[in-house]
C-alpha positions, 0 to 999 in steps of 0.5 A: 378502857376507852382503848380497848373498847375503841379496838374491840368495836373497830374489830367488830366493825371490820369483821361485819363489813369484811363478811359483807364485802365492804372492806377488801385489798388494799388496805393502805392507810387503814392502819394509820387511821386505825391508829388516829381512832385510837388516839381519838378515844381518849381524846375527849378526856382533854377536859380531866385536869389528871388525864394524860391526854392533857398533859400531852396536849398542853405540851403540844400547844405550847410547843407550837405557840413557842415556835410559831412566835420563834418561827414569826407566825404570831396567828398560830400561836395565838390560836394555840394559846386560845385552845389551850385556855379553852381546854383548861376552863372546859368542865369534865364530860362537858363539851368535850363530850358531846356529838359537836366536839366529835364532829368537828374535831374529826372534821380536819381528817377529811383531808386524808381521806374519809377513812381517817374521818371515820376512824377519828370519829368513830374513836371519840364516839366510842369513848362517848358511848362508853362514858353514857354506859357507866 
């Protein structure tokens, strides 16, 4: 549902901006940050022990935290491990669901372009919205 909200407002923001003159050619990286809102809408869902997003997520960290101690960088792996504890002993629709969270987590995105900072941020407050709606 988060999904697919997330891609029904995304098309309605396009079809205002494009009737506006906002959006035109080219379209280079649209899609890929398009995709990173995607990904983004159900990512505040990390903090539900029965989420897919945080089985995905706690086999990444781990993954990472593996190969930065392999790889001898110890700081990512502890930072790795940090943010893995913080999402398991993080309450559903706690943190994770608030503006800070959104904010900050789509903060990093700014070094690809504002276009992908807009679109992940635009994804986990879509699935905020929708969460304050049901």
């Amino acid at each position: 549902m988060h999904l697919l909200f997330y891609l029904a407002s995304l098309a309605a923001a396009a079809y205002f901006l494009a009737g506006r003159g906002f959006i035109g050619a080219p379209y280079e990286g649209l899609f890929e940050a398009a995709f990173v809102g995607a990904v983004y809408s159900i990512l505040p869902d990390v903090d539900s022990p029965s989420s897919r997003i945080r089985s995905v997520v706690n086999l990444v960290l781990l993954a990472v935290a593996a190969a930065s101690l392999i790889f001898g960088d110890a700081y990512v792996s502890v930072a790795a491990m940090a943010l893995l504890a913080l999402i398991w002993f993080t309450r559903h629709r706690g943190a994770m669901h608030g503006l800070v969270a959104a904010v900050a987590l789509s903060a990093p995105f700014m070094v690809l372009g504002p276009a992908f900072f807009l679109a992940a941020l635009w994804g986990y407050v879509s699935h905020i919205v929708l969460d304050m709606l049901t």
